[in-house]
N, CA, C and O of each residue as an XYZ file, in Angstrom:
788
protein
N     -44.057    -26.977      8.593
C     -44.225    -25.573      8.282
C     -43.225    -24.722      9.071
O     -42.747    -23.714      8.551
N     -42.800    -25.210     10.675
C     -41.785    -24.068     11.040
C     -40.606    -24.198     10.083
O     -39.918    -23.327      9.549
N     -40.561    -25.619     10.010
C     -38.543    -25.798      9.535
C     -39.024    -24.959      8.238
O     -38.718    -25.849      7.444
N     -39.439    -24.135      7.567
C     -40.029    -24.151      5.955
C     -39.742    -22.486      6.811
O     -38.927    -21.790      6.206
N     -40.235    -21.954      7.895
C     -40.049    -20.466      7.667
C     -38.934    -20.170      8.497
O     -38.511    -19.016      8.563
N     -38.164    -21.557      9.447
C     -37.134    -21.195      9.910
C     -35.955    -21.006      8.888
O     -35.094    -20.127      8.851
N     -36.145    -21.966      8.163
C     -35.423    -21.765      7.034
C     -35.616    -20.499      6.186
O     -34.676    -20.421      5.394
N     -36.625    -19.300      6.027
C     -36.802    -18.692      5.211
C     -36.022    -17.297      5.836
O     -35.316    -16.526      5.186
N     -36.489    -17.175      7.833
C     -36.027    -16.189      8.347
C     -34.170    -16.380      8.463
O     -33.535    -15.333      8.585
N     -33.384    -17.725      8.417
C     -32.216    -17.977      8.189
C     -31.440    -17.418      6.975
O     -30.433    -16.713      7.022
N     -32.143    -17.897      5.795
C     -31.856    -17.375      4.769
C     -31.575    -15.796      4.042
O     -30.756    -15.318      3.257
N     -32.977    -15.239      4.938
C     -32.854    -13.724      4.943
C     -31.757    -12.957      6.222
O     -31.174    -11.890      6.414
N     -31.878    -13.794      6.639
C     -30.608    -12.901      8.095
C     -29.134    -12.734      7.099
O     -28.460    -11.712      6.969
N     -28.912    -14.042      6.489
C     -27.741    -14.343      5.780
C     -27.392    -13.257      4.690
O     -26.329    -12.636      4.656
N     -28.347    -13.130      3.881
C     -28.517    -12.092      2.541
C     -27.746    -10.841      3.333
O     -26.611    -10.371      3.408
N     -29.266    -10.566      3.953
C     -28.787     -9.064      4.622
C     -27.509     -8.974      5.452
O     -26.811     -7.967      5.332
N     -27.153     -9.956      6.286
C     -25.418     -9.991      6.717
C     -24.398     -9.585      5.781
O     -23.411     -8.893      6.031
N     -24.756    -10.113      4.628
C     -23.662    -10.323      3.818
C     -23.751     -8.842      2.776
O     -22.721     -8.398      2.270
N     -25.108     -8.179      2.550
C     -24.842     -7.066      2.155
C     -24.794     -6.171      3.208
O     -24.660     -5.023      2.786
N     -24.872     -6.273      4.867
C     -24.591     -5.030      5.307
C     -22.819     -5.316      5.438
O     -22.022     -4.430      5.746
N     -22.601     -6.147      5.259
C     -20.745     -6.305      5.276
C     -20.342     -5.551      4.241
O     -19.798     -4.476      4.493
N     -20.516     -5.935      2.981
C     -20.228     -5.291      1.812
C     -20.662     -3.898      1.616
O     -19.784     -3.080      1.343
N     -21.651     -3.579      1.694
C     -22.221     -2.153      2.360
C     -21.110     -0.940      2.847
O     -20.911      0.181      2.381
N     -20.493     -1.649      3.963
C     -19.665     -1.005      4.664
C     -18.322     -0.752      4.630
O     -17.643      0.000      5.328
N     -17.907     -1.772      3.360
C     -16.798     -1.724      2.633
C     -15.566     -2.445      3.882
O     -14.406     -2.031      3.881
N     -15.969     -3.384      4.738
C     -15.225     -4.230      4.793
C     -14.572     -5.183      4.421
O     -15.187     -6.114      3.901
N     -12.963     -5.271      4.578
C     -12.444     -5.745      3.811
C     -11.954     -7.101      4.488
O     -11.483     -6.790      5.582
N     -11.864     -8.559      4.279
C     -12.839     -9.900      4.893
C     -10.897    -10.342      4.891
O     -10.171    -10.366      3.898
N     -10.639    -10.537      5.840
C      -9.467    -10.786      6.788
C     -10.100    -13.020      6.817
O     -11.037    -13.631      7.331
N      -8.623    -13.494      5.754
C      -8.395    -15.166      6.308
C      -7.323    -15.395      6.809
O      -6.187    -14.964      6.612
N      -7.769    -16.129      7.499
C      -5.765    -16.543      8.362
C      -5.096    -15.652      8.821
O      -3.979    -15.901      9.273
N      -5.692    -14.190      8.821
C      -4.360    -13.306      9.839
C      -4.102    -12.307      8.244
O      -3.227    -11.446      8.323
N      -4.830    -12.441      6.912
C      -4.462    -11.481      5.949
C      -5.213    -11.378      5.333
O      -6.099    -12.218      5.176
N      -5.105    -10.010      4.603
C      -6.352     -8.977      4.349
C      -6.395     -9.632      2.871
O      -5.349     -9.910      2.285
N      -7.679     -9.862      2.304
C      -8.398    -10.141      1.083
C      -8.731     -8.856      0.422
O      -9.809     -8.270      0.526
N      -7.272     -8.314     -0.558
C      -7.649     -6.920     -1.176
C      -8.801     -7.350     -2.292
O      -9.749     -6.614     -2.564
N      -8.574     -8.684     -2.915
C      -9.230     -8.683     -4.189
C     -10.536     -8.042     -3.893
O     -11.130     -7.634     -4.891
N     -11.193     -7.839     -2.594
C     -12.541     -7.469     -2.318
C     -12.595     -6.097     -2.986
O     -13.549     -5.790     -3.700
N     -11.396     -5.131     -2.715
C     -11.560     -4.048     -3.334
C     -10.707     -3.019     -4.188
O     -10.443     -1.819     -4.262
N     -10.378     -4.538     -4.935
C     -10.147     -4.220     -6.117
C      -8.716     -3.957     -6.709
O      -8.325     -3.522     -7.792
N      -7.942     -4.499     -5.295
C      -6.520     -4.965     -5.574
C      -6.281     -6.044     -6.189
O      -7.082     -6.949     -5.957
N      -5.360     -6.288     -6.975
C      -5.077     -7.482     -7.837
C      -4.520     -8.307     -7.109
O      -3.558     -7.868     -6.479
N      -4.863     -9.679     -6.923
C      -4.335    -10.524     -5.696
C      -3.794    -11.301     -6.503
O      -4.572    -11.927     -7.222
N      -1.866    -11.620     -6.739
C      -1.230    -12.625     -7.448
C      -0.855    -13.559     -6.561
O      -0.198    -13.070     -5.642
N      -1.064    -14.990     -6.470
C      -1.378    -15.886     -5.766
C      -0.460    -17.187     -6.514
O      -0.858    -17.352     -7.667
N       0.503    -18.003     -6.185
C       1.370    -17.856     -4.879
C       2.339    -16.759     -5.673
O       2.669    -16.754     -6.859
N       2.735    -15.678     -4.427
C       3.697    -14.565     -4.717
C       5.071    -14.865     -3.487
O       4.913    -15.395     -2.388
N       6.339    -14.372     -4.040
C       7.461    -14.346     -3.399
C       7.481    -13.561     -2.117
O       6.735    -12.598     -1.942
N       8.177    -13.903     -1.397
C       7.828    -13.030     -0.625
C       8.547    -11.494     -0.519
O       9.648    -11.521     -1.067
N       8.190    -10.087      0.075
C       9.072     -8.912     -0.308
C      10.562     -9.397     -0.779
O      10.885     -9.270     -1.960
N      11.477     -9.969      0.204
C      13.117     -9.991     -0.099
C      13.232    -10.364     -0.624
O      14.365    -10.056     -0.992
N      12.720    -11.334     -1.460
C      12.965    -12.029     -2.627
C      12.474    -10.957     -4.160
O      12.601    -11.472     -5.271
N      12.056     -9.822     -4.063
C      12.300     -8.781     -5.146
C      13.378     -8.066     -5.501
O      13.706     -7.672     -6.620
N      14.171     -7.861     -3.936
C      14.912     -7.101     -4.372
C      16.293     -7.099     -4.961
O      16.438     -8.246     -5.384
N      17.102     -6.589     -5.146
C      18.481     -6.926     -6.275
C      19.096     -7.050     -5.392
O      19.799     -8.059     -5.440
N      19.245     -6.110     -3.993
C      20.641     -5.972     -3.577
C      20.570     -6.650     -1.873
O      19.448     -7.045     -1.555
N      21.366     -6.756     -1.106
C      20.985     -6.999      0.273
C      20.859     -6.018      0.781
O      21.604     -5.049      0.634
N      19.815     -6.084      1.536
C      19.033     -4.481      2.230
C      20.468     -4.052      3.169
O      21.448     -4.705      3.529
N      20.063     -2.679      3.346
C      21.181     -2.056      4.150
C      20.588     -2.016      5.310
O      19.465     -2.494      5.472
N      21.286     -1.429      6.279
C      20.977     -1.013      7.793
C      19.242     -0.597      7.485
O      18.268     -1.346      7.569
N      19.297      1.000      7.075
C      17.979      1.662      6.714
C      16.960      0.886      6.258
O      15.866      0.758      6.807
N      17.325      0.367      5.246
C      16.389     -0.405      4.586
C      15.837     -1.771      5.038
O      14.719     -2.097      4.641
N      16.703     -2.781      6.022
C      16.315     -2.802      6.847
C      15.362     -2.647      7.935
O      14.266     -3.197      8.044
N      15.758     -2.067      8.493
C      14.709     -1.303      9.733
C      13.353     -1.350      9.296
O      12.425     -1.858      9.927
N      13.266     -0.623      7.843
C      11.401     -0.442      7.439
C      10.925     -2.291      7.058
O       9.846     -2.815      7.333
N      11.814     -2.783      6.544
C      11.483     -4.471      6.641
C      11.328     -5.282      7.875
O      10.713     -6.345      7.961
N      11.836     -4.779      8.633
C      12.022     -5.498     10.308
C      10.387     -5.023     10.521
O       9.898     -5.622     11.479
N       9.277     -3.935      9.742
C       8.135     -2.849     10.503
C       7.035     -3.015      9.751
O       6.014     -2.382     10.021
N       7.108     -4.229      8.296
C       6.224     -4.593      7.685
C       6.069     -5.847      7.642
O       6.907     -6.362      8.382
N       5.327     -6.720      7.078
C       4.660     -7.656      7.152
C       5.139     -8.225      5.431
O       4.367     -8.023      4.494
N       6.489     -8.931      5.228
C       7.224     -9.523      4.050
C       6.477    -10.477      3.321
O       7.184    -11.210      2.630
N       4.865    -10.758      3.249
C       4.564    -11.662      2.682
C       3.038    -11.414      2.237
O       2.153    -12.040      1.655
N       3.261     -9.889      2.959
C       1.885     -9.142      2.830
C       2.249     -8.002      1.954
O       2.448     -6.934      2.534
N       2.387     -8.035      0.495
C       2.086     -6.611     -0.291
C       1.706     -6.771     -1.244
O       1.347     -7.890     -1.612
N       1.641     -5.642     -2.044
C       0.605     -5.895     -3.114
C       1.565     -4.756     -3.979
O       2.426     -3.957     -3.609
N       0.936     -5.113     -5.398
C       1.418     -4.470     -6.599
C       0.372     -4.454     -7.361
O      -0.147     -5.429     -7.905
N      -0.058     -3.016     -7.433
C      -1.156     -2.132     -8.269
C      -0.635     -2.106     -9.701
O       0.448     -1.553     -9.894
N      -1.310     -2.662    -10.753
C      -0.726     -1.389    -12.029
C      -1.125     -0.349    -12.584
O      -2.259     -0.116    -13.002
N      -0.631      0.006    -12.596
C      -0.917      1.877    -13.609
C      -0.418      2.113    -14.540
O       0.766      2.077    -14.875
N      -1.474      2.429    -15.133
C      -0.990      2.814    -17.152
C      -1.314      5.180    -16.832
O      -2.307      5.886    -16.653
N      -0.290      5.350    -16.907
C      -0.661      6.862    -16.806
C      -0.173      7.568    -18.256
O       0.702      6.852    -18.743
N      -0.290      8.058    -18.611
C      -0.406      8.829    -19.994
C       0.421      8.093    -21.092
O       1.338      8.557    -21.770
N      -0.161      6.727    -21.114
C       0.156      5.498    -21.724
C       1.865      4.793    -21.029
O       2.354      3.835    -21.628
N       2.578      5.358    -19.831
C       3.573      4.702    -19.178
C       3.035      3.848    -18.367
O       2.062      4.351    -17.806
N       3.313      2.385    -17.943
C       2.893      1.411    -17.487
C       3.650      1.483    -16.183
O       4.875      1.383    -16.241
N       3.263      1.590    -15.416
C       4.210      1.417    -14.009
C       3.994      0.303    -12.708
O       4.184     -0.833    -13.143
N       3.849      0.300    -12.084
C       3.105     -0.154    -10.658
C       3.408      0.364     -9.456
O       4.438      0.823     -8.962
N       2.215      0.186     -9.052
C       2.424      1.421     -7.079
C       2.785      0.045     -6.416
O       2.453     -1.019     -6.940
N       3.386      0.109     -5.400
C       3.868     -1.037     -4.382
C       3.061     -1.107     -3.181
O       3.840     -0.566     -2.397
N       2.356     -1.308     -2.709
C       2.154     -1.487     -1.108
C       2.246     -2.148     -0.383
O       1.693     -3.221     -0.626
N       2.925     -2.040      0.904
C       3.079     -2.939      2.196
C       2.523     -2.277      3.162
O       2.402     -1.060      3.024
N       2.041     -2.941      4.402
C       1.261     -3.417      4.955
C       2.592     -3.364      6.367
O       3.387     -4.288      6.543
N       2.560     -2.180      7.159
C       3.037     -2.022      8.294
C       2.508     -2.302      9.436
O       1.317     -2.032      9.593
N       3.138     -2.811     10.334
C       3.097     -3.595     11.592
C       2.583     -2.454     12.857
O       3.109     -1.388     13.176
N       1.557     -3.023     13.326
C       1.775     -2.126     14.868
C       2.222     -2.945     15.912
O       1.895     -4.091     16.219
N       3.206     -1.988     16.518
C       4.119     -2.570     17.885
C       3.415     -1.450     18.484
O       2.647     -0.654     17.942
N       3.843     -1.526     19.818
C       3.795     -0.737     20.956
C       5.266      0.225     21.197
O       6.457     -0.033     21.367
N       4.399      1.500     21.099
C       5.608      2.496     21.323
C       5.813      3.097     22.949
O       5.307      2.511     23.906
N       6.349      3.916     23.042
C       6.477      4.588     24.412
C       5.902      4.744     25.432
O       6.285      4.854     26.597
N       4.649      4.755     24.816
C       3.377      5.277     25.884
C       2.452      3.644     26.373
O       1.712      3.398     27.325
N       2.902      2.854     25.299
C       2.436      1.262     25.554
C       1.140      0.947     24.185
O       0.522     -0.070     23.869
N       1.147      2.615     23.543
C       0.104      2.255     22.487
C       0.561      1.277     21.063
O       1.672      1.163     20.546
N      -0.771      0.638     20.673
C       0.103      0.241     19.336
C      -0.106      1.003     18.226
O      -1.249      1.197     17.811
N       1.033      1.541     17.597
C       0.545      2.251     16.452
C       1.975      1.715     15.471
O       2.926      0.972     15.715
N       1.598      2.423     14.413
C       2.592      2.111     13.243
C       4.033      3.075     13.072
O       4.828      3.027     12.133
N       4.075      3.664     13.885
C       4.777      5.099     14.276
C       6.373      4.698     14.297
O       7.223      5.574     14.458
N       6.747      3.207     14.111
C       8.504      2.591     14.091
C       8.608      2.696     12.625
O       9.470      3.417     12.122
N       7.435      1.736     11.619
C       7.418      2.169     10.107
C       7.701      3.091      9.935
O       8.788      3.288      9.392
N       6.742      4.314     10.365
C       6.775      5.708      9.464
C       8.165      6.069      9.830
O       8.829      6.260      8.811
N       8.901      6.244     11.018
C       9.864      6.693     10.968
C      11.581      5.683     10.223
O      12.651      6.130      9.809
N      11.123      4.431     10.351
C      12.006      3.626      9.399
C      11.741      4.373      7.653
O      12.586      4.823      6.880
N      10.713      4.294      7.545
C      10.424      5.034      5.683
C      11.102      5.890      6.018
O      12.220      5.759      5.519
N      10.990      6.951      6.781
C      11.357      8.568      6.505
C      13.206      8.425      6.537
O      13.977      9.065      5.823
N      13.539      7.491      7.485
C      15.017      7.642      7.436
C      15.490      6.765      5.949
O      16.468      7.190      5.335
N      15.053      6.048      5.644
C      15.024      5.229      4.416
C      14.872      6.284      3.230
O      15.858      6.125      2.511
N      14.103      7.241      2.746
C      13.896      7.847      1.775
C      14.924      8.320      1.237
O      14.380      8.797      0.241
N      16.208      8.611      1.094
C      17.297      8.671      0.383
C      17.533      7.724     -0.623
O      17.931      8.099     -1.726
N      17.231      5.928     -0.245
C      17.330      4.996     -0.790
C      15.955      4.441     -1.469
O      15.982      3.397     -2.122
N      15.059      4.996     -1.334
C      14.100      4.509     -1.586
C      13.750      4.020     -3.156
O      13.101      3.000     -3.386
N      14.388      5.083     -4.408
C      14.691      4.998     -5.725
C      15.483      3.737     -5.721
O      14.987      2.885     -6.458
N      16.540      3.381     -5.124
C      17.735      2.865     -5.511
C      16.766      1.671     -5.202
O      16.290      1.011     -6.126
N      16.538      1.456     -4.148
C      16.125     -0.185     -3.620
C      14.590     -0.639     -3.885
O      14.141     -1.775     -3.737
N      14.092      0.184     -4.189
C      12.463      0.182     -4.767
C      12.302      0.370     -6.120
O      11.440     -0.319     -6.665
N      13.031      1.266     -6.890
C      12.490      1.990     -8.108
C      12.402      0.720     -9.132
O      11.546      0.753    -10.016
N      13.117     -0.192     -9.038
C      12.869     -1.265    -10.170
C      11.908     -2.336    -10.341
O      11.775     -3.176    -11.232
N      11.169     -2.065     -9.098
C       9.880     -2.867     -8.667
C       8.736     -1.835     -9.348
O       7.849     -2.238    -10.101
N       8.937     -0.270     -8.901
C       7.834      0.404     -9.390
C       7.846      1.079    -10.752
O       6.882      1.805    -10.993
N       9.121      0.907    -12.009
C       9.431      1.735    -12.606
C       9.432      0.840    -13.567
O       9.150      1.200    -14.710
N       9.754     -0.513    -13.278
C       9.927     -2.090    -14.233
C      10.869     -1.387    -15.570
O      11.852     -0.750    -15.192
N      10.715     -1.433    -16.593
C      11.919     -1.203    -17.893
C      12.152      0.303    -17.812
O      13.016      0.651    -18.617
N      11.633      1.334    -17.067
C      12.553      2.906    -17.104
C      13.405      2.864    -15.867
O      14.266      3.724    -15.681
N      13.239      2.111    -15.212
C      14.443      2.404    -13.954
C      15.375      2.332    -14.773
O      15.660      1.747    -15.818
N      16.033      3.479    -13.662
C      17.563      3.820    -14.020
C      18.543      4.202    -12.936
O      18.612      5.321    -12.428
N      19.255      3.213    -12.649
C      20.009      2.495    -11.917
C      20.762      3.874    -11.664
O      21.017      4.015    -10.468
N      21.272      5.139    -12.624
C      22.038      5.670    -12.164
C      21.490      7.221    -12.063
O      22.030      8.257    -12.451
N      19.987      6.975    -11.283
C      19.566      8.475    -10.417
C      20.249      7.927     -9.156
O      20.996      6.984     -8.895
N      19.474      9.259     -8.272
C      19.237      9.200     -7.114
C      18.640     10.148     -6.352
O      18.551     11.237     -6.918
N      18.224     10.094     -5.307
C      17.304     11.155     -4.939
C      17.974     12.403     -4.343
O      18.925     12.314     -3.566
N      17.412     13.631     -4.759
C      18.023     15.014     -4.409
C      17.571     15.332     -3.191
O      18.390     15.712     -2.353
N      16.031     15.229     -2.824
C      15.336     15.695     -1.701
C      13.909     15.313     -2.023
O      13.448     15.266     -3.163
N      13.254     15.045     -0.904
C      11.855     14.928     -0.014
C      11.143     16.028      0.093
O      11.742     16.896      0.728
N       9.898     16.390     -0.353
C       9.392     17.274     -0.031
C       7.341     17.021     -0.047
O       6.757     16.434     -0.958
N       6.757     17.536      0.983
C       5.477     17.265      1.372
C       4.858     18.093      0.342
O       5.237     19.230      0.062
N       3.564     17.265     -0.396
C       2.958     18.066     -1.111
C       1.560     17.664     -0.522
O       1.619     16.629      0.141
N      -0.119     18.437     -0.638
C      -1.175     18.137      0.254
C      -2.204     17.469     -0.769
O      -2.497     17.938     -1.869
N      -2.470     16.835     -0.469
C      -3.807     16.059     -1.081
C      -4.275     16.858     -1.374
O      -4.074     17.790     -0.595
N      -5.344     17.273     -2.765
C      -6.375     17.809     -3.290
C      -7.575     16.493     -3.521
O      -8.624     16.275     -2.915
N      -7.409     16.308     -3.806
C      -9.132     14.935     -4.162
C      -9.103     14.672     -2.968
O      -8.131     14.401     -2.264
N     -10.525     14.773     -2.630
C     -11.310     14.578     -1.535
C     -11.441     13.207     -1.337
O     -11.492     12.724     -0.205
N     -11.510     12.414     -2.558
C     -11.563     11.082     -2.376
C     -10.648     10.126     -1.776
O     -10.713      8.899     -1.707
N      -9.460     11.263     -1.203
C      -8.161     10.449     -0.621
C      -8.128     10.460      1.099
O      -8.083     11.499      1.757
N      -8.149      9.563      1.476
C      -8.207      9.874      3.164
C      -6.450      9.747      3.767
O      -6.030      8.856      4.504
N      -5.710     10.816      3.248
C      -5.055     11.011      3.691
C      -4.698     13.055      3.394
O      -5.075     13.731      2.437
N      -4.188     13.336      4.156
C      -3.870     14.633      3.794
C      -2.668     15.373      3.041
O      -2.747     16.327      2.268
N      -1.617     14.727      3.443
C      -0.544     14.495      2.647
C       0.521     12.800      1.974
O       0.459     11.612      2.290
N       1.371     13.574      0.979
C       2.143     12.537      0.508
C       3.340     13.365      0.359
O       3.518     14.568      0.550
N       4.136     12.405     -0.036
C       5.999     12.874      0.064
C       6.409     12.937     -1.623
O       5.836     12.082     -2.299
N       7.235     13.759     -2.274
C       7.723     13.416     -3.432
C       9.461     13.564     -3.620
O      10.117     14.605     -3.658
N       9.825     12.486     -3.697
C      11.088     12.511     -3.851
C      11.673     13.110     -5.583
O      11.491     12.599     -6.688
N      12.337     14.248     -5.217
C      13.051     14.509     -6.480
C      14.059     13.905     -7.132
O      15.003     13.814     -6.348
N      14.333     13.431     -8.217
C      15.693     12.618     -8.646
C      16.635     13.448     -9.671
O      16.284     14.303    -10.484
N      18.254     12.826     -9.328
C      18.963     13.928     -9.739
C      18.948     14.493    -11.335
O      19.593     15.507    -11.604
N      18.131     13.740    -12.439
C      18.042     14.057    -13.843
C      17.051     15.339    -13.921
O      16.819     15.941    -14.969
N      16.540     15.646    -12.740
C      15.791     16.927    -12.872
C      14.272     16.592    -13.053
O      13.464     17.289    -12.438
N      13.809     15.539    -13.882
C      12.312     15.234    -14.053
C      12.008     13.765    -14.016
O      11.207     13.277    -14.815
N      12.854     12.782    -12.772
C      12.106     11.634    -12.171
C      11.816     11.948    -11.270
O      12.564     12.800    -10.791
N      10.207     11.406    -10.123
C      10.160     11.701     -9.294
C       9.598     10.479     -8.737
O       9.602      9.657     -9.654
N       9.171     10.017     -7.797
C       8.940      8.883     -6.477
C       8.041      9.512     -5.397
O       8.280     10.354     -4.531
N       6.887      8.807     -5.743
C       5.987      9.250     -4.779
C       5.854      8.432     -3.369
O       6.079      7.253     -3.642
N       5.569      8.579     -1.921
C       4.447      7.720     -1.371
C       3.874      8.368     -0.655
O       4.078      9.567     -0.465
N       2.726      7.420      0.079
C       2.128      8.529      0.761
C       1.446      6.844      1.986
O       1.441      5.640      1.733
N       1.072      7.481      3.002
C       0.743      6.296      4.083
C      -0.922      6.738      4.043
O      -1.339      7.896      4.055
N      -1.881      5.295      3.986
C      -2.979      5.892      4.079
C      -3.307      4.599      5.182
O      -3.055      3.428      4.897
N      -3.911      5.028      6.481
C      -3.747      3.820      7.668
C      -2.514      3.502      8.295
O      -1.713      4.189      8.930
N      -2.548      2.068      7.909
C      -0.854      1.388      8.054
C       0.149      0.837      6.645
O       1.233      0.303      6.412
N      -1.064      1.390      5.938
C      -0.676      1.015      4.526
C       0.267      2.241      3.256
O      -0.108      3.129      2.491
N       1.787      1.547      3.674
C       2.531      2.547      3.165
C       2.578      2.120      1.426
O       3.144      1.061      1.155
N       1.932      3.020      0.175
C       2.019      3.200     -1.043
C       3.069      3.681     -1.640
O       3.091      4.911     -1.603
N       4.284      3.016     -2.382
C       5.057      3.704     -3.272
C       4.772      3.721     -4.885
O       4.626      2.734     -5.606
N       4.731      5.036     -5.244
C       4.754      5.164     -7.064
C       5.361      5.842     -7.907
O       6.005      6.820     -7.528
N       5.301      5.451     -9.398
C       6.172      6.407     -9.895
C       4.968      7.844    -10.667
O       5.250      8.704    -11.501
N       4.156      7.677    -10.222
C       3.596      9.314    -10.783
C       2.423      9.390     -9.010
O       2.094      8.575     -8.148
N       2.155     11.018     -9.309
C       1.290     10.992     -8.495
C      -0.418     10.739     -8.653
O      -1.267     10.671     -7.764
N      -0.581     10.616    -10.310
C      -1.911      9.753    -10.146
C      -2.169      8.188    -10.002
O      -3.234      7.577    -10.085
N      -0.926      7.736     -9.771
C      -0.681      6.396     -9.766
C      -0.828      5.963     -7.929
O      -1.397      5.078     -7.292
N       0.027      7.136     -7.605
C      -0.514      7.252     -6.061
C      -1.677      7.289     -5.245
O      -1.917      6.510     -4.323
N      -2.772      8.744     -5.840
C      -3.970      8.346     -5.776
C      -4.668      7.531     -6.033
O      -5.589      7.419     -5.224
N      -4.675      6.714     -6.998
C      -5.374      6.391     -7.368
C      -5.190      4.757     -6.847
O      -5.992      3.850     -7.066
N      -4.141      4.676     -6.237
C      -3.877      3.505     -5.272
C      -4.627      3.427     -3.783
O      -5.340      2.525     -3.344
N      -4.339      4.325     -3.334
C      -4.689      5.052     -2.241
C      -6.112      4.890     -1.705
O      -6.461      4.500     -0.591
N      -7.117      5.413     -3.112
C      -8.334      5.214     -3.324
C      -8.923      3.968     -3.262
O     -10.072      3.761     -2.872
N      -7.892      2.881     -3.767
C      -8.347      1.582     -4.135
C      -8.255      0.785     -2.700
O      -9.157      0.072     -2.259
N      -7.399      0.957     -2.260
C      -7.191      0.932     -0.591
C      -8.414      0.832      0.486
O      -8.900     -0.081      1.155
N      -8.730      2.558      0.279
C      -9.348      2.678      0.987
C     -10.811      4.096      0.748
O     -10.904      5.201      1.283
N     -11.664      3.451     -0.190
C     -12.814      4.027     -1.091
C     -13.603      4.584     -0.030
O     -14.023      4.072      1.008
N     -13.754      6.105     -0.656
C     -14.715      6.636      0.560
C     -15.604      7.101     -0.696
O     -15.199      7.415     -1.816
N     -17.226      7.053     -0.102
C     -18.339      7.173     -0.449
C     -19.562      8.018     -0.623
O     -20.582      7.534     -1.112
């Protein structure tokens, strides 16, 4: 009779473990990498790793933000937005230790920000798939503020391109830097990331 209710109080510890995990919207880390499929990222399994997407050999800039992410850790969202098919990109930035000895992600953000000139050129054919067009480029950067509450970030960046009406979104939510080609493609990445309740 004990093994019969040790077994019963085991069983129930387990249940409830496993929904106060899920509950809380933790996201269940194997080997050192994050298990998006939990929420609701599409996990393509075995995938190349980042350098192996891109066309050209990274430059200095471009560079730098690869030296600050994690090349074997990203993910590709798709988005169908007013029937254009696109995909948001995300990688998964590194914390080092900066100045003060803290670790934060603060070498990324500033590798992206010096990078954003190139960001169309060396990204856009990953997020744009058959409309990239090889012969924009970006005019200027400019901060626009979150409206949906459902986004835990406050702002995102939109790069203008020189045809007058392409534009390139991202926006960092955590350590997790999002690139897209619309801005509901952004949110709505963002969200998937990181779902508040």
């Amino acid at each position: 009779m004990k093994i019969i209710v040790t077994i019963i109080v085991l069983l129930f510890a387990l249940i409830l473990g496993t929904i106060f995990v899920m509950s809380d919207k933790e996201v269940p880390v194997e080997n050192g990498n994050t298990d998006f499929s939990v929420i609701g990222l599409p996990v393509d399994t075995p995938k190349p790793k980042f350098t192996d997407l891109l066309i050209d050999t990274p430059n200095p800039l471009q560079q730098s933000v690869l030296d600050n992410v994690y090349l074997d850790e990203y993910y590709l969202y798709p988005c169908d937005v007013n029937g254009i098919e696109s995909t948001a990109l995300v990688l998964v930035a590194q914390y080092k230790a900066n100045g003060t000895g803290l670790n934060t992600f603060e070498q990324a953000q500033g590798a992206v920000k010096s990078f954003e000139d190139d960001l169309y050129a060396d990204w856009g054919h990953i997020i744009y798939k058959e409309a990239f067009n090889k012969n924009l480029n970006i005019v200027n950067f400019v901060d626009e503020k979150v409206t949906d509450e459902e986004v835990l970030t406050e702002t995102y960046r939109v790069g203008n391109l020189s045809d007058g009406k392409t534009k390139i979104y991202y926006g960092w939510i955590l350590n997790y830097l999002t690139t897209a080609s619309s801005k509901e493609c952004l949110l709505e990445t963002l969200k998937s990331i990181y779902p508040i309740h």
